[in-house]
Each structure stands twice: as structure tokens, then as C-alpha cells.
DRENNU-473926 format. One record per residue: residue in three letters; x, y, z of N, C-alpha, C in turn. Coordinates in steps of 0.2 Angstrom, whole numbers, plus 5000, padded with zeros to 4 digits. Atoms other than C-alpha are relative to their C-alpha. Layout:
BEGIN
{pt 'ala', {X, Y, Z}, {X, Y, Z}, {X, Y, Z}},
...
***
This chain:
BEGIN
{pt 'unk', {4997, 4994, 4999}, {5012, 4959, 5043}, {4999, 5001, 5008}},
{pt 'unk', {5000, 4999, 4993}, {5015, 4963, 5062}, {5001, 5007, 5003}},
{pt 'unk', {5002, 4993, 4996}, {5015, 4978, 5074}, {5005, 5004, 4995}},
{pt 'unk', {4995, 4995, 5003}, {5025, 4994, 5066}, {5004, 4999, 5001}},
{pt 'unk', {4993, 5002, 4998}, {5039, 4991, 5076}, {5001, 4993, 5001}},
{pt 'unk', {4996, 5003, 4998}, {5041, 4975, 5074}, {5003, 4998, 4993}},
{pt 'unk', {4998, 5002, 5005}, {5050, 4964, 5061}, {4993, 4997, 4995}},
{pt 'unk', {5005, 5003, 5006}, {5036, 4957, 5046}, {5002, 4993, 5000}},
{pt 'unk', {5000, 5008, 5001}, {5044, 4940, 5047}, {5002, 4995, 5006}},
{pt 'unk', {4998, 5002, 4992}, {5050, 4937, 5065}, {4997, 5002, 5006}},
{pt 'unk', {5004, 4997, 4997}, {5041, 4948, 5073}, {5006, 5004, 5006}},
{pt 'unk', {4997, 4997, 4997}, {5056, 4953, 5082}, {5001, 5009, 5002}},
{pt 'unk', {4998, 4993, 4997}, {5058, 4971, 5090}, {5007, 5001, 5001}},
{pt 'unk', {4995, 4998, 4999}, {5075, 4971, 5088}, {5004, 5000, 4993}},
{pt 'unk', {4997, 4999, 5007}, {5082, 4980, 5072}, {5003, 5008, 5001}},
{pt 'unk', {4997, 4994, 5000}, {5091, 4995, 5066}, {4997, 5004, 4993}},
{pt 'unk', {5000, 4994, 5008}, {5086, 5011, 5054}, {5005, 5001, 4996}},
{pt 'unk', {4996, 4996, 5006}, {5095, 5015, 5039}, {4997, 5005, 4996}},
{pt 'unk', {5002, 4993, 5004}, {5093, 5030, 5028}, {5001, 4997, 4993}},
{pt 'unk', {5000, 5006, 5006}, {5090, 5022, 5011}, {5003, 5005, 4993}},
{pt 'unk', {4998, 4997, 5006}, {5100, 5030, 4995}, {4995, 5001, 4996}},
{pt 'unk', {5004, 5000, 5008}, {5088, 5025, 4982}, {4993, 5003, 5003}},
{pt 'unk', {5007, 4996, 4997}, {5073, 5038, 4987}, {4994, 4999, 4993}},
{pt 'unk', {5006, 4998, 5003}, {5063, 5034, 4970}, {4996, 4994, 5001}},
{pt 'unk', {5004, 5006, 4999}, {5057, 5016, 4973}, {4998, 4998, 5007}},
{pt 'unk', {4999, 4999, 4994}, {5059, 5013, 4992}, {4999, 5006, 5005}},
{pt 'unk', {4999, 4994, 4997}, {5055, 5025, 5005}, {5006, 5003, 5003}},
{pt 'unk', {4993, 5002, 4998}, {5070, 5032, 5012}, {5002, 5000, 5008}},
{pt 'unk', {4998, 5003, 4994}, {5069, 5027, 5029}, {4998, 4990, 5002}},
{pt 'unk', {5001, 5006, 5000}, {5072, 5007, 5031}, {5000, 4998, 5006}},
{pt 'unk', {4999, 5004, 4996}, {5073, 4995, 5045}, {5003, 4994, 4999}},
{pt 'unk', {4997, 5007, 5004}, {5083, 4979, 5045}, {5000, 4999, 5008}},
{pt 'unk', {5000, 5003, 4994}, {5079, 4967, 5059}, {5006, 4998, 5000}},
{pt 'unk', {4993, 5005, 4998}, {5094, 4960, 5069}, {4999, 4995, 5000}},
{pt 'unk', {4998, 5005, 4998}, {5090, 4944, 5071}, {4999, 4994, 4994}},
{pt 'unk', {5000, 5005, 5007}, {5084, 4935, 5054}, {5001, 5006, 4992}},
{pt 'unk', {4999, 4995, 5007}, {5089, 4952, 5041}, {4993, 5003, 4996}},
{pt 'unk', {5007, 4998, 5002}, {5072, 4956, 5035}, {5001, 5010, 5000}},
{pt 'unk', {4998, 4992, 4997}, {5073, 4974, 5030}, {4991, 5002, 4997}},
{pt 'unk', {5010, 4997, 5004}, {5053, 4985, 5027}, {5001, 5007, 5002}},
{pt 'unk', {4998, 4991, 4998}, {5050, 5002, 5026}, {4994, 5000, 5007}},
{pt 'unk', {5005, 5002, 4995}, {5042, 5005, 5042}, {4992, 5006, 4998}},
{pt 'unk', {5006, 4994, 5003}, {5025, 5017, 5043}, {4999, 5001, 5010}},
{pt 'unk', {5001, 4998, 4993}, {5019, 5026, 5060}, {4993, 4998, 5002}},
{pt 'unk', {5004, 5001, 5000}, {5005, 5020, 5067}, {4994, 5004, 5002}},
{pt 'unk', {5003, 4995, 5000}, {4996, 5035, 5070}, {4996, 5000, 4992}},
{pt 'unk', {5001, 5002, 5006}, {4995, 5035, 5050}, {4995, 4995, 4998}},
{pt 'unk', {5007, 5003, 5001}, {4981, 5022, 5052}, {4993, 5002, 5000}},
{pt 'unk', {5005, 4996, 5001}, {4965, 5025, 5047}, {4995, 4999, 5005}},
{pt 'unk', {5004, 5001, 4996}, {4955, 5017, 5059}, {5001, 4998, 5007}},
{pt 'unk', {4996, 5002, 4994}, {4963, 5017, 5076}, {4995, 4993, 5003}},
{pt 'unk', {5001, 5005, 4995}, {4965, 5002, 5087}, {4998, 4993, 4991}},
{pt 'unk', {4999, 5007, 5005}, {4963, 4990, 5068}, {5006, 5000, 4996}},
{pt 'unk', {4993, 4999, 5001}, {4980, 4986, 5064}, {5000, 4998, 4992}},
{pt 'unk', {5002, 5002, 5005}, {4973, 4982, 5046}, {4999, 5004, 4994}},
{pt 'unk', {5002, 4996, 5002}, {4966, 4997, 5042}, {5005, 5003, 4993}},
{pt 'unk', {4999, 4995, 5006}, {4971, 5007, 5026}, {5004, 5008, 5003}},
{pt 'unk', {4998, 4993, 4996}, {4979, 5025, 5031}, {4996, 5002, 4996}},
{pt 'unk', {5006, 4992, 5003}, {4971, 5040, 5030}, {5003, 5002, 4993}},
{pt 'unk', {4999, 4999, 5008}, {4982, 5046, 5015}, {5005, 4995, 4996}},
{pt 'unk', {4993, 5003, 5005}, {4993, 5039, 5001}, {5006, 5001, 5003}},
{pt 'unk', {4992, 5001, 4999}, {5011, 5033, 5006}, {5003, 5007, 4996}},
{pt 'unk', {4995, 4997, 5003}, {5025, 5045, 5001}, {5003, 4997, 4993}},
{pt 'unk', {4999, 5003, 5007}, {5028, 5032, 4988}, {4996, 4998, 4997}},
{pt 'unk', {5006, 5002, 5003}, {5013, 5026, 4983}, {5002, 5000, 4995}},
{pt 'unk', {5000, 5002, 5007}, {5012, 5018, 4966}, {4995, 5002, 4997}},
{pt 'unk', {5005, 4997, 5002}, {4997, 5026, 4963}, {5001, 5010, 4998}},
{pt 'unk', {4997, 4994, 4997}, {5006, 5045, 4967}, {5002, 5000, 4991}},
{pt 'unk', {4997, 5000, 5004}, {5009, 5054, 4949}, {5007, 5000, 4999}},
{pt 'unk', {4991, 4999, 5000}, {5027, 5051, 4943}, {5004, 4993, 5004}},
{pt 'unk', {4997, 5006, 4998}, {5028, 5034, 4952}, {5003, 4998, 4995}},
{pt 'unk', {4997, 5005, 5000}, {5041, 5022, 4947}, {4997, 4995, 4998}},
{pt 'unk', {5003, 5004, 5002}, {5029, 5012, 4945}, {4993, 5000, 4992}},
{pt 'unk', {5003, 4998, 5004}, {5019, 5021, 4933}, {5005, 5002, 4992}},
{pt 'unk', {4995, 4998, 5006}, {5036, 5024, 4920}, {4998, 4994, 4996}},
{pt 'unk', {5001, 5005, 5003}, {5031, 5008, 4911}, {4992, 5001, 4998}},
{pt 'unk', {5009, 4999, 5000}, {5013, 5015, 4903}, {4997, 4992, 4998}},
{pt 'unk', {5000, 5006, 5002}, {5011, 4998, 4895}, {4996, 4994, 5007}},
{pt 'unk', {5000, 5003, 4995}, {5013, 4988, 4911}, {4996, 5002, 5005}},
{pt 'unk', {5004, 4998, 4996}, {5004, 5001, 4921}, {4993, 4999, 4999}},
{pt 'unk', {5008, 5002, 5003}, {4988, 4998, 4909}, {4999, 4994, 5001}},
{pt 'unk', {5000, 5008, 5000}, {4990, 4980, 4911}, {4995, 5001, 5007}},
{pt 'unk', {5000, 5002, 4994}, {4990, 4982, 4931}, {4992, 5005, 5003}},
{pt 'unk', {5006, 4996, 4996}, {4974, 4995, 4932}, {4995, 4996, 4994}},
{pt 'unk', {5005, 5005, 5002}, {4964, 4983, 4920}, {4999, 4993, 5004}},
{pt 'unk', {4998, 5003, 4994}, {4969, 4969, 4932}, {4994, 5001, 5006}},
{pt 'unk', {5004, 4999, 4994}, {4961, 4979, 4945}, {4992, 5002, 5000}},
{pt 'unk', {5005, 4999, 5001}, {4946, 4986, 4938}, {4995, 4994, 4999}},
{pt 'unk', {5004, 5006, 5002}, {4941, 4969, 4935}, {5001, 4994, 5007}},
{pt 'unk', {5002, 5004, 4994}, {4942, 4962, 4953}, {5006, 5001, 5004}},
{pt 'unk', {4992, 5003, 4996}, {4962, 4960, 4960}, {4998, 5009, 5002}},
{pt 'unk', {4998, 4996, 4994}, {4968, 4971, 4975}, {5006, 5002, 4999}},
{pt 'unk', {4996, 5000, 4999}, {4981, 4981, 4978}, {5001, 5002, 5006}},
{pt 'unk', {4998, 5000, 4993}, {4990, 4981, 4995}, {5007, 5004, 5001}},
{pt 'unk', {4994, 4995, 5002}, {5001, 4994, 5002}, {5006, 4995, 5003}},
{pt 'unk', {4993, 5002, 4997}, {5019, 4992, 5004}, {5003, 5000, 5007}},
{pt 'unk', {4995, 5003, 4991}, {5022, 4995, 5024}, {4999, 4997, 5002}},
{pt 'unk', {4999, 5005, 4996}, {5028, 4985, 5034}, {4998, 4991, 4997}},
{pt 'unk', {5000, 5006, 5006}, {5029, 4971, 5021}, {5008, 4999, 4998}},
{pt 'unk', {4993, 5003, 5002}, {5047, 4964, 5019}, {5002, 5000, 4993}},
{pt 'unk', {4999, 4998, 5009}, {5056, 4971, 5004}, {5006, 4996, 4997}},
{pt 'unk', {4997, 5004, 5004}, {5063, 4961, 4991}, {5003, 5000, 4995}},
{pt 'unk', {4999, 4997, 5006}, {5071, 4968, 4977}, {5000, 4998, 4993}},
{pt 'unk', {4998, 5004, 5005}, {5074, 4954, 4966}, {4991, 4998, 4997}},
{pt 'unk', {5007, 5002, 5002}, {5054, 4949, 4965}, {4999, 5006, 4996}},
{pt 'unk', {5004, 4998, 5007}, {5041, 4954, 4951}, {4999, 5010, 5005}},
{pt 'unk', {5003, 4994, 5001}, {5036, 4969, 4961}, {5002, 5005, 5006}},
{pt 'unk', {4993, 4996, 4993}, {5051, 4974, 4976}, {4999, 5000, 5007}},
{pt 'unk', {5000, 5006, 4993}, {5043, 4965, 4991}, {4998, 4994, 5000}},
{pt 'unk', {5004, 5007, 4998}, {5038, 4950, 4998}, {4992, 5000, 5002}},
{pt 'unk', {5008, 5004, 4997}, {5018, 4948, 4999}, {5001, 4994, 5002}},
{pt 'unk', {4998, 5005, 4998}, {5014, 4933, 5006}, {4993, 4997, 4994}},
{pt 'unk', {5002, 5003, 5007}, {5008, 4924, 4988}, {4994, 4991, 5001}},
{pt 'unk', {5004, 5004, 5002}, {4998, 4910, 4994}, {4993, 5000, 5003}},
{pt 'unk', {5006, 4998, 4997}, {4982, 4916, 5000}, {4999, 4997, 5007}},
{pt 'unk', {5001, 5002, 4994}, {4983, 4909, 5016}, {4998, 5004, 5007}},
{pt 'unk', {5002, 4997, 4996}, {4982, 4924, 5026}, {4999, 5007, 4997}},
{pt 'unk', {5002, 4994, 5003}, {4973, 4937, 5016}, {4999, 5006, 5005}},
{pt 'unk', {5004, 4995, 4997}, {4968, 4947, 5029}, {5007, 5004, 5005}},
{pt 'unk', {4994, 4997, 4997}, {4987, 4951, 5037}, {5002, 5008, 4993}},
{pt 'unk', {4999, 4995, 5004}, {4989, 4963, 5021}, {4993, 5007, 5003}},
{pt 'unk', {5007, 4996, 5000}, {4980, 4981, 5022}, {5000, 5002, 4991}},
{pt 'unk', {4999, 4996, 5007}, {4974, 4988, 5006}, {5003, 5008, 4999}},
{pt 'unk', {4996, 4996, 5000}, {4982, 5001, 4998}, {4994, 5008, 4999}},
{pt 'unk', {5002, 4993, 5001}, {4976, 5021, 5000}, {4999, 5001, 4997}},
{pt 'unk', {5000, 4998, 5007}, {4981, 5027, 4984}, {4998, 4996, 4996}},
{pt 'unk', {5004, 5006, 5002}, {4971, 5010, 4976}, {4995, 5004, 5004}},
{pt 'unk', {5006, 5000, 4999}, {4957, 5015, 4986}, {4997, 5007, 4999}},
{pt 'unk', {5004, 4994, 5002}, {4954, 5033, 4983}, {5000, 5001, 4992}},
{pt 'unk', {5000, 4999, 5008}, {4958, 5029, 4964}, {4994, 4998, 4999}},
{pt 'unk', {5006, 5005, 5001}, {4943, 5016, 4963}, {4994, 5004, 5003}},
{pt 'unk', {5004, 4997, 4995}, {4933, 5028, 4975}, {4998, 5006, 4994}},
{pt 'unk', {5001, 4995, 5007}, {4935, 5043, 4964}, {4998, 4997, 4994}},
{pt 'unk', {5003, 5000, 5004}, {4931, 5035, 4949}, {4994, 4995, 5001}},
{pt 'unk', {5006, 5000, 5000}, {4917, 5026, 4954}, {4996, 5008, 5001}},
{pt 'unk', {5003, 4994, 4997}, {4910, 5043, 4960}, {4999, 5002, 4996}},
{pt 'unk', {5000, 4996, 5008}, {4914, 5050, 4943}, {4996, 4997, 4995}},
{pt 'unk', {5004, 5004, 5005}, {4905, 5037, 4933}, {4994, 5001, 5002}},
{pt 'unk', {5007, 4999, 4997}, {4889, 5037, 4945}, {4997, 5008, 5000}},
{pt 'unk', {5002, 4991, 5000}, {4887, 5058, 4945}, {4997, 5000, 4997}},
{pt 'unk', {5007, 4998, 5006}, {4877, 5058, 4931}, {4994, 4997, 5002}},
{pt 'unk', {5007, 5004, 4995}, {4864, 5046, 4939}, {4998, 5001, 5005}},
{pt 'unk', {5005, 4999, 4993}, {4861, 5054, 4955}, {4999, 5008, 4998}},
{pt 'unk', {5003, 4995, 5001}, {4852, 5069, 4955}, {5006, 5006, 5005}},
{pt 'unk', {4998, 4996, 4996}, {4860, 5085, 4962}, {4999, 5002, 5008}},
{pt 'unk', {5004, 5001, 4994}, {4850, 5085, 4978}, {4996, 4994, 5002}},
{pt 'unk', {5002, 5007, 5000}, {4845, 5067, 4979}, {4992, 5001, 5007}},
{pt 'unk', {5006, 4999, 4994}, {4835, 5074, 4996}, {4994, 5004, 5001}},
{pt 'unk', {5004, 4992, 5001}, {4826, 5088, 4990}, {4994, 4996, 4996}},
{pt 'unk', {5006, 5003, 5004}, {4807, 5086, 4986}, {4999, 5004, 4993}},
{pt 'unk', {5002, 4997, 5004}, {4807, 5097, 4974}, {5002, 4997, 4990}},
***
């Protein structure tokens, strides 16, 4: 994945916005590089959580988020239980910006599938404050209310 503005596959700076009809699976602002087609949803780079690490996670969940009630991706409860047992048991989810959208693939981008450059993806917000909140929820019973208190 590359700078915000740039292309994910070219890295070129040189593309055009469109406004995307289909608002339920896609975001509805697109980009399409000019010079090899590559189309991604872009993200602001403020929106990152850790300034100056281009890697970081954002502060909140996308506007689409797959994690977000009512996702698209959640209308398949069946497949949705598959992919959050999946996850509870080791596998990553990574967000969608700035990842080259594919609509034909199993899951509507292009990641880049041979573990070669794990570290270009960021992990996904909404995956991490899922996994966050329920670890917290299962450990509450085992920590004391005031864990600092002598009493």
C-alpha cells in the first residue's frame, strides 16, 4: 500500500475521483489512477492513528467497515461466523483503504496474498476494537475493581 494520494499499484499521483453509485459495499468516493487503472477507495491521512506511521490503524472504524452493524458483509450470518471463528483463532483482518478494489475476488480487493510484504497492509479498526472489547469483557471478572487499592 502507498502514500494516500498515491496509486496502491503504481504508486503514481496521477488519477481521477469518481463518486461511486453502489454506497453499500464500496465507499462512495473512488479514485482511478490514470496511468495503469487501478481504482481504491482513498482515506485522509489525518485519519491515522499514529502520526508520521503510515501503517498505523485509524483512530475509528471506516464508514464501511465490515465490522460496522448492518455491514454487507455481515448479511451472510453463516459466513460471518465462519470469518470471526477464523479470527478468534489467530488470522488478521486488514482494512480496506488504499488497497486496490477488485470486485471479482472472494472479498472485493486486491490484498496482496503471498505473505511477501505483510507489513504494507494496516490492520483493520473495527477488528481491533472488536478483539479489544471482548478481550476486556472476558477478563473483567478477574480483575479486581480497583486493582491499585490496598484495601
Amino acid at each position: 500500500m502507498k502514500g494516500a494520494d498515491q496509486c496502491p499499484r503504481c504508486a503514481s499521483r496521477r488519477w481521477t475521483a469518481i463518486k461511486n453509485p453502489h454506497d453499500q459495499f464500496y465507499a462512495s468516493d473512488i479514485r482511478i489512477c490514470a496511468n495503469c487503472r487501478t481504482a481504491w477507495e482513498p482515506f485522509d491521512p489525518a485519519d491515522i492513528g499514529i502520526a508520521g506511521e503510515p501503517r498505523s490503524a485509524f483512530r475509528e472504524p471506516c464508514n464501511n467497515c465490515a465490522f460496522r452493524k448492518g455491514s454487507p458483509e455481515q448479511a451472510d450470518k453463516a459466513e460471518w461466523a465462519k470469518k470471526l471463528y477464523q479470527l478468534e483463532r489467530g488470522a488478521s483482518f486488514h482494512c480496506h483503504k488504499g488497497v486496490p478494489i477488485s470486485p471479482d475476488s472472494e472479498n472485493g480487493f486486491d490484498y496482496p496474498e503471498d505473505g511477501k510484504n505483510p507489513l504494507k497492509l494496516r490492520l483493520c479498526r473495527g477488528f481491533l476494537n472488536a478483539c479489544v472489547g471482548k478481550r476486556m469483557r472476558e477478563h473483567a471478572a478477574d480483575v479486581p475493581a480497583e486493582p491499585w487499592s490496598d484495601e
